[in-house]
C-alpha positions in Angstrom: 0.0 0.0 0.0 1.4 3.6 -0.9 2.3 5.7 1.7 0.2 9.0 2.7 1.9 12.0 2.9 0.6 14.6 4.7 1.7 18.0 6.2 2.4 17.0 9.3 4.7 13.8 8.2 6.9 15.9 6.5 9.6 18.4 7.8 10.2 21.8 7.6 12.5 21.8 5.4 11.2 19.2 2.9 8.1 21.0 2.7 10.3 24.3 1.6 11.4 22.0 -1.4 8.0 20.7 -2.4 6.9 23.9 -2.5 9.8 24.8 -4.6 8.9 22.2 -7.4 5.6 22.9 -7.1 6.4 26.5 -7.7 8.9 26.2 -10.6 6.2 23.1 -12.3 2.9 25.5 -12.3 5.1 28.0 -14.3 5.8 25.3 -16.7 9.3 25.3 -15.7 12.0 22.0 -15.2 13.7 21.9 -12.1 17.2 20.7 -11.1 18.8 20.6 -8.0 21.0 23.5 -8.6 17.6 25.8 -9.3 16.0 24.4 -5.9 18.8 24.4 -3.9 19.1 28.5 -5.1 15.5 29.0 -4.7 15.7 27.1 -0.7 19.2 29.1 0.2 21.2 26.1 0.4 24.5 24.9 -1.8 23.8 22.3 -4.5 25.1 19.4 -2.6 22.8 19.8 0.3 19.9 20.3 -2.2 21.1 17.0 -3.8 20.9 15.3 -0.7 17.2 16.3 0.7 16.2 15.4 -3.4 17.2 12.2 -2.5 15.6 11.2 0.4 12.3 13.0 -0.8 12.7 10.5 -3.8 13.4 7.2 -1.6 10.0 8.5 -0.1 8.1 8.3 -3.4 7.9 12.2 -3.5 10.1 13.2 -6.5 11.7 11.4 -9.3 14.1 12.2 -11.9 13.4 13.4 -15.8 15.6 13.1 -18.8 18.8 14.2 -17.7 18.7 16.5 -14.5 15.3 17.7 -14.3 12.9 16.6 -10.9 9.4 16.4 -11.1 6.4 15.4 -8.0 5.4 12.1 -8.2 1.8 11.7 -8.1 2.1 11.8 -3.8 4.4 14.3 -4.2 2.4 16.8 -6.3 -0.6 15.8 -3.5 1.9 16.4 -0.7 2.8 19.5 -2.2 -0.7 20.9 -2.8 -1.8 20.0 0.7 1.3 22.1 2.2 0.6 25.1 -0.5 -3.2 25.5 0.7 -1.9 25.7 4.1 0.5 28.5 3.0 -2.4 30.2 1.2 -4.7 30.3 3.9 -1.8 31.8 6.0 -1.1 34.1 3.6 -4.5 35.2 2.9 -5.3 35.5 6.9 -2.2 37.4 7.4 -3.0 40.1 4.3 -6.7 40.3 4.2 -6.7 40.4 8.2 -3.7 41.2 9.7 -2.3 44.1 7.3 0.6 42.8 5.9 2.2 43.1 2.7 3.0 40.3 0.5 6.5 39.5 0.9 6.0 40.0 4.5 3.0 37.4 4.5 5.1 34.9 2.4 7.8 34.8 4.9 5.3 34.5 7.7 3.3 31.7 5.9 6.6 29.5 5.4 7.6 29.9 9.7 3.4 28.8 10.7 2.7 26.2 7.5 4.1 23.7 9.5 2.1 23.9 13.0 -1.2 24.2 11.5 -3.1 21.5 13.1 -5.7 20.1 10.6 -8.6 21.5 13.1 -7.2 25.0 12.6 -6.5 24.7 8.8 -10.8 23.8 9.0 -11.6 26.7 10.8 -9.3 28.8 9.1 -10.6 27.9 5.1 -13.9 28.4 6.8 -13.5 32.0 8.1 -11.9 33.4 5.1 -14.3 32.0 2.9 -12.7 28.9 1.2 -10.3 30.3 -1.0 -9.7 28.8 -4.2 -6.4 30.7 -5.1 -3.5 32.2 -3.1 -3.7 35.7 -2.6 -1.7 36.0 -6.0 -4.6 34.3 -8.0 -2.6 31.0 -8.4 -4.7 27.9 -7.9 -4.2 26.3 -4.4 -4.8 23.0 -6.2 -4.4 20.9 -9.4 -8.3 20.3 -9.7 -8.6 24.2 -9.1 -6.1 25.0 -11.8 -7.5 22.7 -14.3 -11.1 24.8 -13.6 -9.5 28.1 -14.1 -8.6 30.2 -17.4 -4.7 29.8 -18.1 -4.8 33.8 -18.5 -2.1 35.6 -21.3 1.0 37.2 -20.4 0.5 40.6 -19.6 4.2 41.0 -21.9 1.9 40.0 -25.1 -0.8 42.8 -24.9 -0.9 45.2 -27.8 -1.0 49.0 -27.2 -4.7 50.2 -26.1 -6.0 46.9 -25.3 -8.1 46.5 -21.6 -7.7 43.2 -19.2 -7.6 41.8 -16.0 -5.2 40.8 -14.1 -5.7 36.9 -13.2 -2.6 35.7 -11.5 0.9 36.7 -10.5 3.0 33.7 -11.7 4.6 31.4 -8.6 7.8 32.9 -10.6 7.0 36.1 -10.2 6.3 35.5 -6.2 10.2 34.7 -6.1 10.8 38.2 -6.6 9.8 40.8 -3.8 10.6 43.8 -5.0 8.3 43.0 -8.2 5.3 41.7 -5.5 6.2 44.9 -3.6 6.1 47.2 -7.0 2.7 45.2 -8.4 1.4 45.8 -4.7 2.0 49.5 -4.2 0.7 50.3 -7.5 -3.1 47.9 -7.0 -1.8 45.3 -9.7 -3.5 42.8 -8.1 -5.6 40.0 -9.2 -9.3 41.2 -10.3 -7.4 44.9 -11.1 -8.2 46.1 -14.6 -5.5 47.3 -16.6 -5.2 49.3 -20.2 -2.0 48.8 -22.0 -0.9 52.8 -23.0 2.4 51.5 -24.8 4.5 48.2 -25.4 7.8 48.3 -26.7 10.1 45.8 -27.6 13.2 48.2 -28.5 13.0 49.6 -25.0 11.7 46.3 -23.0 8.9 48.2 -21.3 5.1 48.2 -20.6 3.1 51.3 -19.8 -0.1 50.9 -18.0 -2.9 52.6 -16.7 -4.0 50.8 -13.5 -6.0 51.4 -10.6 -3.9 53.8 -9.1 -2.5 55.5 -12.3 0.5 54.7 -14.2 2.4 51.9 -13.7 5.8 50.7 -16.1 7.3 47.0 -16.1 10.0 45.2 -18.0 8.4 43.1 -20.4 10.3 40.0 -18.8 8.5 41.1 -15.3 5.1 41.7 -17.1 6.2 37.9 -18.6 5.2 36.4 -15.6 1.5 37.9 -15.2 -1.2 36.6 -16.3 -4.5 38.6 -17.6 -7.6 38.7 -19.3 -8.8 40.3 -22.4 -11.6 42.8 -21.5 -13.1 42.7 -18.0 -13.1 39.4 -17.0 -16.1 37.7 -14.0 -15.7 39.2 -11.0 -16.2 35.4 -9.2 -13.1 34.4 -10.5 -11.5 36.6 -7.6 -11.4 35.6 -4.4 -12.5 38.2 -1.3 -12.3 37.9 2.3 -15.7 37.6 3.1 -17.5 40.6 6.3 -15.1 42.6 8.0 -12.1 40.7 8.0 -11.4 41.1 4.8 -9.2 45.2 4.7 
């Protein structure tokens, strides 16, 4: 019989990988260990090492040359540990008042001591989430429910979207979370595009709180909508909780 792998089986530091290859597989991207072990903080060897025993355990295996992908438990494993991180994330945003790199960092120290009880109570009071606070599915079933979205990098001057999601890619990077914060580029925020060029990599857009410019490698790694897309694709903290 397979072995179940939940949350609390798992150690703090495994769970940082999983989430790491979870990250790295939404975005359509193959991992090695030098990629997770630069993504974790740790050198290549020790990154090979944990890869190992999370394989013995059934939870990773090995692609064409160096590439890791989750097994089938490990992908479960992973999503189970990422819906805890969302629910921390959206608890300490929508309630709390913090900003989103803060919140990340937060999630990652309290993922791990989230009794199953609480992690109930919790998806209860904020109103079962189906995303992260970024827009990105909290599970595979989710993600194969929701629109895939277009980079924001391949909107044509004068066209109008929504933002759907900020990549698991783009989440790596605080200052562009703190950037797409500040300026309300956030998921359900609509957008017009007021120029694109290639010869000087930039976007110009009009957003909810006025101009905004990106690299088109940054905007790369948001997704939108043509038009105004349906408001129920985007989550809100539901009463007064939600800021």
């Amino acid at each position: 019989m397979q072995r179940r792998h939940g949350p609390a089986d798992i150690s703090a530091a495994a769970q940082e990988y999983l989430l790491a290859l979870r990250m790295m597989a939404s975005d359509g991207r193959v991992a090695t260990t030098t990629q997770v072990g630069r993504h974790v903080g740790v050198t290549t060897q020790a990154a090979s090492e944990m890869c190992r025993r999370l394989a013995a355990d059934g939870l990773v295996e090995t692609t064409g040359g160096r590439g890791l992908v989750l097994t089938t438990a490990g992908r479960t494993a992973a999503d189970a540990i990422f819906r805890r991180h969302a629910l921390l994330e959206w608890l300490l945003t929508a309630v709390v008042g913090l900003s989103w790199a803060e919140s990340d960092v937060e999630a990652m120290r309290l993922q791990g001591a989230l009794s199953p009880r609480v992690e109930v109570k919790l998806d209860e009071l904020l109103g079962h989430p189906q995303t992260c606070p970024h827009g990105n599915p909290i599970d595979l079933e989710t993600a194969r429910r929701r629109p895939a979205g277009t980079p924001l990098s391949e909107m044509e001057s004068g066209s109008k979207a929504t933002v759907l999601r900020i990549t698991e890619e783009a989440e790596e990077d605080a200052g562009l979370l703190s950037y797409l914060e500040a300026r309300a580029l956030t998921p359900g925020a609509h957008v017009t595009v007021l120029a694109r060029s290639e010869s000087l990599d930039s976007l110009t857009l009009d957003g909810p709180r006025g101009r905004a410019t990106l690299g088109l490698r940054p905007a790369a790694l948001i997704r939108v909508l043509p038009g105004e897309a349906d408001a129920a694709l985007f989550h809100r903290v539901p009463g007064p909780l939600g800021t």
